[in-house]
C-alpha positions as a printed Julia matrix, in Angstrom:
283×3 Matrix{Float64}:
 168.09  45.85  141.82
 166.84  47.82  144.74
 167.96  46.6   148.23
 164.88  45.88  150.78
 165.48  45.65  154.66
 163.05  44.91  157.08
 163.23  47.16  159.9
 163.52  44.78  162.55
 166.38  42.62  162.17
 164.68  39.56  163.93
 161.7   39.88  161.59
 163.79  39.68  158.57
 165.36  36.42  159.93
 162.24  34.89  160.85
 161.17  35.76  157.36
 163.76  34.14  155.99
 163.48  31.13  157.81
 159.89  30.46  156.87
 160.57  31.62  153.23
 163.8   28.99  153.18
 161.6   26.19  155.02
 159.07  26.34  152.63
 161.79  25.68  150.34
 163.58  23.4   152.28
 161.03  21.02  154.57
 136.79  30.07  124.56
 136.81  28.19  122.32
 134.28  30.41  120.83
 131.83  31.27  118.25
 131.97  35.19  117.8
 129.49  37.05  115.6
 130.61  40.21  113.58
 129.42  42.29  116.32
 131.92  40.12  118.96
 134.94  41.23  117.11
 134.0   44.88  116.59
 133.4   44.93  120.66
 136.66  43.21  120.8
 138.84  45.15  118.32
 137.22  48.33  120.25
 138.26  46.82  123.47
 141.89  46.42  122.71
 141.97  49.84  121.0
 140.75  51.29  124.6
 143.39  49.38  126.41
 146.39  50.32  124.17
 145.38  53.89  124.01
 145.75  54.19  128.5
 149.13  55.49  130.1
 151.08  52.41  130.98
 150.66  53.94  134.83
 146.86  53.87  134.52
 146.56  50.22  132.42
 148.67  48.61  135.14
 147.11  50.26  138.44
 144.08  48.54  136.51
 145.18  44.93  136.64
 143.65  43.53  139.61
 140.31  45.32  139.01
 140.62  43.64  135.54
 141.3   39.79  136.78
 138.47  40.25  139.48
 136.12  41.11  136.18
 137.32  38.2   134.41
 136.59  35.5   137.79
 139.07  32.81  137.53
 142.2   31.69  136.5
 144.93  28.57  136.01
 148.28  29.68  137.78
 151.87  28.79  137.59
 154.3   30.62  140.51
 157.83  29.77  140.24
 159.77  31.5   143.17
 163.62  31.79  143.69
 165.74  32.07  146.53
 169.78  33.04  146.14
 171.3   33.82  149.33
 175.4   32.89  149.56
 175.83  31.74  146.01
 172.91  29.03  146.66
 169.99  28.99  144.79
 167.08  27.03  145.29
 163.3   27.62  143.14
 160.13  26.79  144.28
 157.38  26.16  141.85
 153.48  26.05  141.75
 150.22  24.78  140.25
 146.77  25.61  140.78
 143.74  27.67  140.48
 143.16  31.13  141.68
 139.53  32.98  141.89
 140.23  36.74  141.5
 136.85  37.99  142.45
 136.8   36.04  146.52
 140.6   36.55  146.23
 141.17  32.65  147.02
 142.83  29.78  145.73
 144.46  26.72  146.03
 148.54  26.07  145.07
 150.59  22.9   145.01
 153.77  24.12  145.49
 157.04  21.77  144.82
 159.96  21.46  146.83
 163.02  20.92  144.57
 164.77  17.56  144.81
 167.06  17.33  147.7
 165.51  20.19  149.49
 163.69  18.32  151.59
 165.63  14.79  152.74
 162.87  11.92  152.63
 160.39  13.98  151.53
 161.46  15.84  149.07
 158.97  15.06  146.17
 155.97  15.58  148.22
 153.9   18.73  147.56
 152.56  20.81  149.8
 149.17  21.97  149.78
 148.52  25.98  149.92
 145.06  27.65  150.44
 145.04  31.57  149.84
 142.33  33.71  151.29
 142.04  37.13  152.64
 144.59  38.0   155.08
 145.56  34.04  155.77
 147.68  30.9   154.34
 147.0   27.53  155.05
 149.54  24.64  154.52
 149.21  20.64  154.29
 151.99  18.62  154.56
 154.01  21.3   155.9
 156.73  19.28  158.25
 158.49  20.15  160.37
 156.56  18.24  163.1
 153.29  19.04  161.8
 151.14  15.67  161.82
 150.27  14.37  158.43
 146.87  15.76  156.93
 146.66  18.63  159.55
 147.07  22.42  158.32
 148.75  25.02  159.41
 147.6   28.47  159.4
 149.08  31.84  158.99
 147.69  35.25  159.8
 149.28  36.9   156.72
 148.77  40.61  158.0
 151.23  39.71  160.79
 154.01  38.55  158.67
 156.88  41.31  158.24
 156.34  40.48  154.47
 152.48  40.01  153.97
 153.17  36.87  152.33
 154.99  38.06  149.81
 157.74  35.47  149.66
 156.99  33.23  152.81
 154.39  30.79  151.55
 157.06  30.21  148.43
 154.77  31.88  145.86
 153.29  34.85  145.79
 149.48  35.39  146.4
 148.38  36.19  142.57
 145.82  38.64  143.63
 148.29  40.16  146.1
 150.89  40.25  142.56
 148.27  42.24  141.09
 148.16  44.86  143.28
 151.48  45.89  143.84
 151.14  47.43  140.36
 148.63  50.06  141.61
 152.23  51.43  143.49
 153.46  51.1   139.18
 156.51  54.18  138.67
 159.17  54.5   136.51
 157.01  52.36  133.75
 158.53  52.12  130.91
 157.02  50.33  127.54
 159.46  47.13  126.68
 157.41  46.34  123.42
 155.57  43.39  122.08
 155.95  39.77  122.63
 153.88  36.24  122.52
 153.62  34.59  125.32
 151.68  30.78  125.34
 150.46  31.72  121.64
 149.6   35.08  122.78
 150.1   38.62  122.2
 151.33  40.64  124.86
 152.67  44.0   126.0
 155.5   43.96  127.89
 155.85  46.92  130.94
 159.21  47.35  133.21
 159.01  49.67  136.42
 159.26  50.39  140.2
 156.66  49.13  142.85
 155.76  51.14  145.55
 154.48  49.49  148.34
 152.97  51.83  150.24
 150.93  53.13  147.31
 150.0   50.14  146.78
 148.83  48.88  150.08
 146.74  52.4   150.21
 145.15  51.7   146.72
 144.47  48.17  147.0
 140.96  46.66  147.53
 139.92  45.81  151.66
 140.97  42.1   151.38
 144.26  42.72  150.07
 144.64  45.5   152.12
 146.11  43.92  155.4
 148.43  41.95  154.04
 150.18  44.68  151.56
 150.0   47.45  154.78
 152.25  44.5   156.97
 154.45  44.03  154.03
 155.03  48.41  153.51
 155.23  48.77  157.31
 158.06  45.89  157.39
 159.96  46.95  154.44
 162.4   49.6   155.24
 162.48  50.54  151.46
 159.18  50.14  149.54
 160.41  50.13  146.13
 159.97  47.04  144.18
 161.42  46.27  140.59
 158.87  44.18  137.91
 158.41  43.08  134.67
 154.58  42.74  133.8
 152.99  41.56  130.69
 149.53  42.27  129.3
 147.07  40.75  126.8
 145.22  43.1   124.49
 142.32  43.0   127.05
 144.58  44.69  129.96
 144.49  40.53  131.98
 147.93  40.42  133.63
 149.37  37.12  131.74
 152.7   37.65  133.85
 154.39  39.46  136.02
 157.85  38.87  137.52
 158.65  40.64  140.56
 162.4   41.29  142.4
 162.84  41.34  145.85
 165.57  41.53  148.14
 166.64  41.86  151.98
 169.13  41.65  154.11
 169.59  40.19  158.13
 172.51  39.43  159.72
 173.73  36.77  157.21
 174.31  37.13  153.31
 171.42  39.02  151.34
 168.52  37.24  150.18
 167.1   37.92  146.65
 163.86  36.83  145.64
 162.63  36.35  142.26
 158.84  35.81  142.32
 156.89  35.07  139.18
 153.44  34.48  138.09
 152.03  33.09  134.88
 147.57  33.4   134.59
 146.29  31.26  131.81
 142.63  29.93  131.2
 140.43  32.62  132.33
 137.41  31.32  133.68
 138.2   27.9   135.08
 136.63  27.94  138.54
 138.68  27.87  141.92
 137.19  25.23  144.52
 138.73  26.72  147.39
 137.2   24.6   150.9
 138.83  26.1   153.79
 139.37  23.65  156.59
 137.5   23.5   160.23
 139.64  24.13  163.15
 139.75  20.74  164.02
 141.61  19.95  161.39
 143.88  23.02  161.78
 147.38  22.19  163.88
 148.14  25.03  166.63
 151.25  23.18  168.6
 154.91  23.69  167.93
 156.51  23.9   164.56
 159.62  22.87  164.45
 162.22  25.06  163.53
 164.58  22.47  161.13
């Protein structure tokens, strides 16, 4: 695994803090034609450099709209572990989407089995039923360019479009082989992430937030696993961080499953009235 420090000590804790809060507080009818279109299709994507198909992935969800999503995220600093999961919708071609993201049991005292709700747009987070002194039904919202991370691991799951682009940084791919995943066929890649490469090839919504997260990393290389139907859609892809502060190291294991192209992402982003901007309390 490949060590990640933040360059400023007190960024990495605060970081931390938020990322451990988080945790804490068709069917269809195809003609003869279809399949021959198809069939050429997946010849097309098998045939490109591993390098090429994955620096491709985010170009080839925003073709295909939207998207269910899983995220399951976890956190081992100390010999604890604790893993955040997800549920929602994500809409690949506005680059929003809307997550309910579970606290596990006993992470979160009295209120450990409520959700909370997270809205993902371009260059912000917004959370509902956050805590920690945030009034019920109120958001909070986070400017996710000015996070040391970019939102990589402080919102508890990893922005799917945001997933998608750190493999236009893809090195040291390697081929893993075949696999099924959910009843389908996919290829399985293993590589390096660079973030700055990334954050200079990816498109101008994602761009903000990946630049923050390369300018706060002290190393920019990122280990995944990614898997890919025989249409080049990203079906998975696991990615490994981890950082250090002044306490133990803190690994991060974020992962992504996209299933049921096409289902449309309602994303409503609330009025500043309903948006809290007093004191969060640090817990």
């Amino acid at each position: 695994m490949v060590v990640q420090q933040y360059r400023s000590g007190g960024g990495a804790r605060a970081a931390c803090a938020l990322a451990v809060a988080a945790a804490v507080s068709v069917a269809c009818g195809c003609s003869a034609q279809d399949e021959v279109d198809g069939g050429s299709r997946t010849r097309a994507v098998a045939a490109e450099r591993p390098r090429d198909l994955l620096g491709r992935a985010a170009d080839v969800l925003a073709e295909a709209g939207g998207a269910e999503a899983r995220t399951s995220m976890q956190t081992a600093a100390g010999g604890t572990r604790v893993t955040i999961r997800g549920r929602g919708t994500y809409d690949f071609r506005k680059q929003v989407g809307r997550l309910k993201v579970m606290l596990p049991d006993g992470a979160a005292g009295a209120d450990r089995h409520r959700p909370i709700t997270e809205l993902l747009a371009p260059g912000a987070l917004y959370m509902r039923n956050r805590g920690a002194g945030v009034p019920d039904g109120k958001w909070v919202r986070i400017d996710t360019t000015g996070l040391k991370d970019g939102n990589l691991v402080t919102g508890g799951a990893t922005d799917p479009m945001a997933a998608a682009e750190l493999l236009r940084g893809a090195r040291e791919v390697t081929y893993a082989g075949t696999s099924e995943l959910a009843g389908v066929t996919v290829r399985h890649y293993r590589g390096v992430a660079d973030l700055g490469r990334a954050a200079r090839a990816a498109s101008p919504l994602s761009r903000g937030a990946l630049n923050a997260a390369a300018k706060g990393f002290s190393k920019d290389a990122v280990p995944f696993d990614a898997y890919l139907d025989e249409e080049g859609r990203l079906r998975k892809v696991r990615h490994r961080f981890s950082f250090a502060s002044r306490g133990p190291e803190v690994s991060v294991v974020s992962t992504l499953l996209l299933y049921g192209f096409g289902t449309p992402a309602a994303v409503v982003l609330p009025d500043g009235d309903d948006i809290y901007t007093g004191e969060i309390r640090q817990d």
